[in-house]
C-alpha positions as a Markdown table, in Angstrom:
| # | Residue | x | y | z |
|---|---|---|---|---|
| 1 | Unk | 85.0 | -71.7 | 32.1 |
| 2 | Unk | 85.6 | -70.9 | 35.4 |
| 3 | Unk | 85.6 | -73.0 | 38.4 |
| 4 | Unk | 86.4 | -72.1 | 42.6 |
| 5 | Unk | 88.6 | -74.9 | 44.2 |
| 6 | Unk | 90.7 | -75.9 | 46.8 |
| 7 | Unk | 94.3 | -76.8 | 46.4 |
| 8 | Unk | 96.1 | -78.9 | 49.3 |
| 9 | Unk | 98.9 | -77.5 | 49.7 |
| 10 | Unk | 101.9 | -79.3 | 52.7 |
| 11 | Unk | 101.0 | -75.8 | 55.0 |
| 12 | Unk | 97.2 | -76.0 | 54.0 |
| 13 | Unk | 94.5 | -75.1 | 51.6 |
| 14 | Unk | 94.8 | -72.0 | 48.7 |
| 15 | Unk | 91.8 | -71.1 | 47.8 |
| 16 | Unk | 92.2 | -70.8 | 43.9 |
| 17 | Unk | 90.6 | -70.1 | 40.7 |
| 18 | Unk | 90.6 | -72.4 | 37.4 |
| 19 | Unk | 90.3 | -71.1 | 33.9 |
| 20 | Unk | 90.1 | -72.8 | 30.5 |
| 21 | Unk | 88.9 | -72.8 | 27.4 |
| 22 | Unk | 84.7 | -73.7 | 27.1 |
| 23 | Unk | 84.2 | -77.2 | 25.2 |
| 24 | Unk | 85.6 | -80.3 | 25.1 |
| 25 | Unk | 89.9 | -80.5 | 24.6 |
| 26 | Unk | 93.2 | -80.2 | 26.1 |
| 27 | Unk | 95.0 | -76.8 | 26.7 |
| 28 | Unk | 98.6 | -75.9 | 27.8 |
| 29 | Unk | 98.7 | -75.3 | 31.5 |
| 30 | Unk | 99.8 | -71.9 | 32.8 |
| 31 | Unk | 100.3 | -71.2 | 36.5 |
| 32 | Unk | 99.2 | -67.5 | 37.1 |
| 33 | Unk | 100.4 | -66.1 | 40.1 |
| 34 | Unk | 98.7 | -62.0 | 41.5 |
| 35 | Unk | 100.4 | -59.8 | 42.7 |
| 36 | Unk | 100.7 | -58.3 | 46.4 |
| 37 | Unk | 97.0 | -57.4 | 46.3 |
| 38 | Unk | 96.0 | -60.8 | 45.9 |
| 39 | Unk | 93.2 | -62.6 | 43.8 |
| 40 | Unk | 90.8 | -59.8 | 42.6 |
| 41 | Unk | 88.5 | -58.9 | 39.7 |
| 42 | Unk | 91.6 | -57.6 | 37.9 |
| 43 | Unk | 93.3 | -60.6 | 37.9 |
| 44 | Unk | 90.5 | -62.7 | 37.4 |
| 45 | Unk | 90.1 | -60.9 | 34.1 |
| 46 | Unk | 93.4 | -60.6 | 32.8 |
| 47 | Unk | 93.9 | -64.7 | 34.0 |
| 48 | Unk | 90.5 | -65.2 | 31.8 |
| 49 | Unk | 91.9 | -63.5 | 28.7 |
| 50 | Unk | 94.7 | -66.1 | 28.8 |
| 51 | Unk | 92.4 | -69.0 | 29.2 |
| 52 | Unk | 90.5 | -67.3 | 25.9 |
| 53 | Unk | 94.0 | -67.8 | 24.2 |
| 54 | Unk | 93.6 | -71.3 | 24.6 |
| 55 | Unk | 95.1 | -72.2 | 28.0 |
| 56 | Unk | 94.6 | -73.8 | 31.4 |
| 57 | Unk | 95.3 | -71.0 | 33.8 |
| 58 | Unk | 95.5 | -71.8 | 37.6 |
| 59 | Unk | 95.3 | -68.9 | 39.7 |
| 60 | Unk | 96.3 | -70.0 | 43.4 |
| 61 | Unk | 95.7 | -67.5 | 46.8 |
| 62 | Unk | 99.6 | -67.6 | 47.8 |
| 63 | Unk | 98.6 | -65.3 | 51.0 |
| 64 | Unk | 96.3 | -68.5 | 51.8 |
| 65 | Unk | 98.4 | -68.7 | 55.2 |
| 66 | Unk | 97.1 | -65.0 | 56.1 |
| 67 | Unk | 93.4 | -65.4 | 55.1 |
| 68 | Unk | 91.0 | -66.5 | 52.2 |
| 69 | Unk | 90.5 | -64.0 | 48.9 |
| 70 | Unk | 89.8 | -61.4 | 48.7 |
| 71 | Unk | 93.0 | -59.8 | 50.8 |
| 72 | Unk | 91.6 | -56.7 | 51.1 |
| 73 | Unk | 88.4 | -55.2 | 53.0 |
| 74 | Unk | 89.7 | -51.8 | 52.3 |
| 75 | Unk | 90.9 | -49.6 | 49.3 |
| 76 | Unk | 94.7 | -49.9 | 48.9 |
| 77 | Unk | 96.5 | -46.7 | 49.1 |
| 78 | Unk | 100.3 | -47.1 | 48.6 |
| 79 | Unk | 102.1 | -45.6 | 51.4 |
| 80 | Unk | 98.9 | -45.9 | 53.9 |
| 81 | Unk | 99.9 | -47.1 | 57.4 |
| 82 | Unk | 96.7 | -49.7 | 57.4 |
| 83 | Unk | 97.8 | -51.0 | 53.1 |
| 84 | Unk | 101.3 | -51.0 | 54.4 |
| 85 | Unk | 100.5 | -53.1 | 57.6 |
| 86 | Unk | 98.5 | -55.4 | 55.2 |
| 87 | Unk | 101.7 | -56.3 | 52.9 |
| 88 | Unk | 103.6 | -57.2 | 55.5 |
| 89 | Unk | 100.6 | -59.4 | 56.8 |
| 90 | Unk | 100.4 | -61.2 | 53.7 |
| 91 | Unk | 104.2 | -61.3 | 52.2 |
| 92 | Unk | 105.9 | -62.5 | 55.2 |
| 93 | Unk | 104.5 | -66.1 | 55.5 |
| 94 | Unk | 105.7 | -66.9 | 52.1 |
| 95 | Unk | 109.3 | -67.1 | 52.9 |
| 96 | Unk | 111.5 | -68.6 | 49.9 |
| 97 | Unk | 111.1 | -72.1 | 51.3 |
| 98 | Unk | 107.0 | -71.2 | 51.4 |
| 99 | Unk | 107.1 | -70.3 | 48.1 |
| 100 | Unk | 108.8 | -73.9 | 47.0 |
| 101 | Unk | 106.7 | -75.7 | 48.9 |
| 102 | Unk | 103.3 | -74.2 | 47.5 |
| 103 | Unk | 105.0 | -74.1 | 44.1 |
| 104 | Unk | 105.4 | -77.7 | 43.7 |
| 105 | Unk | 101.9 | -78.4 | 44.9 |
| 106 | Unk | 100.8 | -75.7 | 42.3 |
| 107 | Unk | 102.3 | -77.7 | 39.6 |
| 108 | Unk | 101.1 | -81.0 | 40.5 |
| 109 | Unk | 97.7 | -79.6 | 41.0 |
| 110 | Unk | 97.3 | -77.8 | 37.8 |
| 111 | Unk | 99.0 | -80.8 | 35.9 |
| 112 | Unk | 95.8 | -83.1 | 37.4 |
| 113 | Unk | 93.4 | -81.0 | 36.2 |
| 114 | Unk | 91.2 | -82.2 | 33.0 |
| 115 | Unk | 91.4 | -80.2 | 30.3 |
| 116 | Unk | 95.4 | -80.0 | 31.2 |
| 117 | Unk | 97.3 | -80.8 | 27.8 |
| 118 | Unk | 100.1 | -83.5 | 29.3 |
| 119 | Unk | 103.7 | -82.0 | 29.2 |
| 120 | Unk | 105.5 | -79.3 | 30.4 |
| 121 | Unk | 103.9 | -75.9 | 31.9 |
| 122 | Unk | 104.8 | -72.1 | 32.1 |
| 123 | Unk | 104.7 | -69.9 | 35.0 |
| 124 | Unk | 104.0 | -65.7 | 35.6 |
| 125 | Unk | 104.0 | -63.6 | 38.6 |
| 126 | Unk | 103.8 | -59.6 | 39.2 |
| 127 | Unk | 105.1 | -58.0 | 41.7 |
| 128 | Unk | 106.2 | -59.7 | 45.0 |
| 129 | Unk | 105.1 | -63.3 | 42.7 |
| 130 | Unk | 107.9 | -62.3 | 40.2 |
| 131 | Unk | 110.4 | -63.7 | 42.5 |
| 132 | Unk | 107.8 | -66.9 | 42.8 |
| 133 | Unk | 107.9 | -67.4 | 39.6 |
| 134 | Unk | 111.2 | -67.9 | 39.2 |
| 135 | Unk | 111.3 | -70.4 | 42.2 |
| 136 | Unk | 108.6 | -72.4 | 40.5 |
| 137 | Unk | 111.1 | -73.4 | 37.5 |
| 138 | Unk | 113.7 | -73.8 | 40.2 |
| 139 | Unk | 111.7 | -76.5 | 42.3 |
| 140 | Unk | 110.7 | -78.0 | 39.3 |
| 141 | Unk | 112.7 | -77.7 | 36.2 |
| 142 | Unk | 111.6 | -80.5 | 34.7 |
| 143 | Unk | 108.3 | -79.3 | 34.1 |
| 144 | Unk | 108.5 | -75.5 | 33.8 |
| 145 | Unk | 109.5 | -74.7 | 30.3 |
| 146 | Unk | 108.6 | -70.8 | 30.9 |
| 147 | Unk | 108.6 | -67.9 | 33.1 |
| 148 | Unk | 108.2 | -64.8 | 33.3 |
| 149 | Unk | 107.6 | -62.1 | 35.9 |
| 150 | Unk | 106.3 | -58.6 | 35.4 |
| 151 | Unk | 107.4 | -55.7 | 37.4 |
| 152 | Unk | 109.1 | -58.1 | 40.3 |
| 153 | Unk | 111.0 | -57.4 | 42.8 |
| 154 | Unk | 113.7 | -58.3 | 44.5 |
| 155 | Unk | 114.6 | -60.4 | 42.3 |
| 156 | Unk | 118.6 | -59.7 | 42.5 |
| 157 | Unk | 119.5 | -58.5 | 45.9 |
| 158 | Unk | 122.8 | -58.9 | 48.2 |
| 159 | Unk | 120.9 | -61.4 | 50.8 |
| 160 | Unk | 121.2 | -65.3 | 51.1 |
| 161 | Unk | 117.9 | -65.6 | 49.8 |
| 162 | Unk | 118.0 | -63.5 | 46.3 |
| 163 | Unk | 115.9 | -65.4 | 44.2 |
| 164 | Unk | 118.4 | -64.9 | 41.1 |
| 165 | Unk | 120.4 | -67.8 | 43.3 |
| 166 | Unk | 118.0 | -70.3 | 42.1 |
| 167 | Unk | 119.1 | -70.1 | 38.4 |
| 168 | Unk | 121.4 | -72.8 | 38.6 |
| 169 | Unk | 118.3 | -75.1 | 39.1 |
| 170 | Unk | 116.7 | -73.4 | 36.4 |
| 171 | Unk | 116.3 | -75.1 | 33.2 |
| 172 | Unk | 113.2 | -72.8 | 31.7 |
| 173 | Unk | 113.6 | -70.3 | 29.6 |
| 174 | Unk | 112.9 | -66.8 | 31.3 |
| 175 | Unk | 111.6 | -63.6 | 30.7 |
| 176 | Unk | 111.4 | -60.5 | 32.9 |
| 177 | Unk | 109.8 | -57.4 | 32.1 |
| 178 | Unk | 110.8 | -54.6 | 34.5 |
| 179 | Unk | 109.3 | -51.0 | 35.2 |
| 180 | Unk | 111.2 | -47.5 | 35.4 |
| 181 | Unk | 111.9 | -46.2 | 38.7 |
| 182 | Unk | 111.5 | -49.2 | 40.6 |
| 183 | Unk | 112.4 | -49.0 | 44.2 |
| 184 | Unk | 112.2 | -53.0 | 44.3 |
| 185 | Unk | 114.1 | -53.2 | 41.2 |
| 186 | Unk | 116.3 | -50.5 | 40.9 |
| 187 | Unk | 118.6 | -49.9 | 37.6 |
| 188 | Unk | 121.6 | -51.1 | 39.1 |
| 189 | Unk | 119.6 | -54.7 | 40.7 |
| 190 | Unk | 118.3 | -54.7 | 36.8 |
| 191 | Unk | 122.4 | -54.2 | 35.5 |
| 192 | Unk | 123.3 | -57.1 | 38.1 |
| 193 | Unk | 120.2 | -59.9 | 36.9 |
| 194 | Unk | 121.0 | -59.2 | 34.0 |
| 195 | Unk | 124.9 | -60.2 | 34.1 |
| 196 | Unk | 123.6 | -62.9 | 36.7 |
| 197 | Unk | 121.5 | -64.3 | 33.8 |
| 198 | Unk | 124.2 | -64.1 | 31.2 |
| 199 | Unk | 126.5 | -66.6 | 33.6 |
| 200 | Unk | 123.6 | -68.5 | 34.1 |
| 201 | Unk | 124.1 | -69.6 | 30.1 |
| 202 | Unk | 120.5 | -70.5 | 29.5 |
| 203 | Unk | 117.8 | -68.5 | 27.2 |
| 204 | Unk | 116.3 | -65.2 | 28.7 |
| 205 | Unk | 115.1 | -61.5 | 27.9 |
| 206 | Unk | 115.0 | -59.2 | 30.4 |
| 207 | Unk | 113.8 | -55.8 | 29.1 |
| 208 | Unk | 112.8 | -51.9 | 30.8 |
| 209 | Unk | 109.3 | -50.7 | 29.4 |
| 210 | Unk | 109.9 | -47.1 | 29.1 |
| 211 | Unk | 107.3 | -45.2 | 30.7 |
| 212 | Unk | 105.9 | -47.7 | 32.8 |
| 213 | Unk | 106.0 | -47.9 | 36.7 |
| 214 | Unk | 105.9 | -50.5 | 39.3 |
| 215 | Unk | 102.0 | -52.0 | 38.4 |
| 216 | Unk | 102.0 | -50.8 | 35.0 |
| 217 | Unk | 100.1 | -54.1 | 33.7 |
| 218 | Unk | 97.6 | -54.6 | 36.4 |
| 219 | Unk | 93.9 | -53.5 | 35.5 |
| 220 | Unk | 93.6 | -51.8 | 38.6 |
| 221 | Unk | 96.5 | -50.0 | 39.2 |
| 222 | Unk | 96.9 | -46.3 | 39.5 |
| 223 | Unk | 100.1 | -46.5 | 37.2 |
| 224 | Unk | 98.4 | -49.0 | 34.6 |
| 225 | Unk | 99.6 | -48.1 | 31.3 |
| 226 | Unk | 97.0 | -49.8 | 28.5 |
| 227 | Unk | 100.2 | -49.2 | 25.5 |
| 228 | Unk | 102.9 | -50.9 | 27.6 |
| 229 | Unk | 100.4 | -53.9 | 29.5 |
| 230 | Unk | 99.4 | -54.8 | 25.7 |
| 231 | Unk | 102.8 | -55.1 | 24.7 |
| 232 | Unk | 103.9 | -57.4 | 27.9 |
| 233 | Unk | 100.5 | -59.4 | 27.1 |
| 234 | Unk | 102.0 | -60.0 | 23.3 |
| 235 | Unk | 104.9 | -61.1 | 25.1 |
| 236 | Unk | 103.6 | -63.2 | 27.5 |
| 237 | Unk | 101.7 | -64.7 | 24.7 |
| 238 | Unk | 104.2 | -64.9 | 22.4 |
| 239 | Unk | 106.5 | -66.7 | 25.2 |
| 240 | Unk | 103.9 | -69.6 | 26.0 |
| 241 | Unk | 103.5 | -70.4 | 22.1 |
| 242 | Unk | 107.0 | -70.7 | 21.4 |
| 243 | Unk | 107.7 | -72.8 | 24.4 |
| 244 | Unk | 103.8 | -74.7 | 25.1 |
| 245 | Unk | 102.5 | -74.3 | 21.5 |
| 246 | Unk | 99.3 | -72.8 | 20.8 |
| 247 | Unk | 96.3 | -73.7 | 22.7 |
């Protein structure tokens, strides 16, 4: 079942998309957040296989600030002036503080809906979201039990901002699936999460997919690598029954 609305955010209105099982019940709710391209066929596909697992999936526009889905009138070509230009248009509205806003509403919203199973949620971003992700168990530990984030990045850097920061609000347990070659998420960022999670103390994985590049689980992606994006969808899966329970 899938259903257009509107979520109110305090900056305005995201344009989202609301998956969940057909018939009558309660599933586990699971915020899904796109990567930089935005909400697309790709990601309304992979957020729908999800909701045929058995949960609620809420797939919010975050680049509602810049414009309504779809983000792109044009085909993306990384490194292209004009898809470059378009990044910037849409990532640099949602500043950290953006992101904890929205995230907040996100959770509230989704934890409305009917067919929402009462209790705690999970939480995924790719790419740029990764970083979201993380924020969203930050800003509201006491619902996010999960998240993960696929190919992020920037998620350790030396700024004021680095989202590995927020861990010290962060109650969930985490998962981050990286690629190889990652100019957002170099080896040595990877090497320095990864001891940033072990002070953290809580419960996490944090893995390299060999062979797999920035993109790698994205339908649509140049790089998309059908082996590896099964593997991270087993451990997506696997990740919201342990911590949701089966749908």
């Amino acid at each position: 079942m899938e259903q257009n609305i509107q979520v109110r955010t305090a900056d305005g209105v995201s344009d989202s998309l609301f998956y969940r099982p057909d018939g009558a019940g309660s599933w586990p709710g699971l915020l899904y957040y796109t990567d930089l391209g935005g909400i697309r066929p790709a990601y309304s596909e992979m957020a729908q296989r999800l909701a045929a697992k058995g949960y609620a999936v809420l797939v919010p526009n975050v680049f509602y600030r810049t414009g309504r889905a779809p983000m792109f009138d044009f085909k993306l070509t990384m490194g292209e002036e004009r898809t470059m230009k378009r990044f910037a248009e849409l990532r640099g509205p949602v500043t950290p503080e953006a992101m904890e806003r929205d995230a907040s509403a996100y959770v509230d919203f989704l934890a409305r809906q009917d067919g929402v199973r009462p209790g705690p949620l999970a939480v995924v971003g790719y790419c740029f979201t990764g970083a979201m992700a993380l924020r969203t168990a930050a800003v509201r530990p006491e619902k996010i039990v999960a998240a993960a984030s696929f190919h992020g990045g920037g998620l350790y850097t030396d700024a004021a901002t680095s989202p590995h920061l927020v861990l010290p609000r962060v109650k969930a347990r985490l998962f981050f699936g990286h690629a190889i070659q990652d100019r957002g998420m170099p080896e040595e960022a990877i090497a320095k999460l990864d001891q940033a999670l072990v002070a953290w103390g809580g419960s996490f994985e944090s893995e390299v997919y060999p062979g797999a590049y920035h993109g790698w689980t994205t339908l649509d992606s140049p790089v998309y690598n059908q082996a590896q994006a099964e593997r991270a969808f087993t451990k997506l899966t696997e990740l919201l029954a342990q911590t949701l329970g089966e749908g």
